[in-house]
Every structure is written in structure tokens, then in C-alpha cells.
C-alpha positions, 0 to 999 in steps of 0.5 A: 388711547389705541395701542396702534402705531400711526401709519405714515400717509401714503397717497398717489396721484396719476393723470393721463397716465404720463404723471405721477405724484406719490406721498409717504415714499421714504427711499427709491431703491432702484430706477431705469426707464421702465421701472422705478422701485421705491419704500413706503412705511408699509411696502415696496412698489414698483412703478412699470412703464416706458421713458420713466423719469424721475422729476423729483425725490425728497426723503424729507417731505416723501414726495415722488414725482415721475414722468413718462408712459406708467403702464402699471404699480404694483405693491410688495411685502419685500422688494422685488427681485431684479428680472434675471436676464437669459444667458447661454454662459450659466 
């Protein structure tokens, strides 16, 4: 037998750009319009676009459904840092 461990299945899904299905997600960490960022087993990813809605998130099954405008995903070893916004008071 193989000493590896079994790695959960992470799929995804795009059509037209506007809808997005992705399995294997085991928690969404934070989400607006223009950026959802969610946990595989593996990594985090951070979906960037504009309008993004979450359709549907079940922890159970890992399923994730959005929708809008999806310019781009992106993996992370660690979660990304929130964009720091600029401000003349620091």
C-alpha cells in the first residue's frame, strides 16, 4: 500500500465567464462583489471579478456556485492579505 494520503478532489467549472461550479472547497473566508476567497484541502483561491454572487456554499458536499463577471482565479499557499486601502491619517 502507498504511504500517500488521499487528497480530496477539487474540480472547477466556468462557463461564459458568468458561472462558476467548484468542488472540494471546505470553507469561504471572505467574499464581496469583486472577490470571493475561499479553502481547498490544498490551498486557498481567490476568485476576482465584478457583480460576484454566491449562489450556493455547502461545507458538507464542498460545493460552490457563483455568479457574475469572473475576470480571474488564482491559488495561494496561505490566504491572501486583504488589499490595504490608502489613507492620508497613517
Amino acid at each position: 500500500m502507498s504511504s500517500e494520503v488521499q487528497e480530496e478532489r477539487h474540480d472547477v467549472v466556468i462557463k461564459s465567464r458568468e458561472h462558476m461550479e467548484m468542488s472540494g472547497i471546505i470553507d469561504v473566508s471572505s467574499f464581496d462583489d469583486a472577490e470571493i476567497i475561499a479553502q481547498t484541502s490544498l490551498s486557498s483561491v481567490s476568485i476576482e471579478g465584478e457583480n460576484l454572487k454566491i449562489e450556493r456554499f455547502n461545507a458538507q458536499s464542498g460545493e460552490l456556485i457563483v455568479n457574475g463577471h469572473i475576470n480571474g482565479m488564482f491559488y495561494y499557499k496561505k490566504e491572501p492579505q486583504k488589499k490595504k486601502k490608502f489613507s492620508f491619517f497613517k
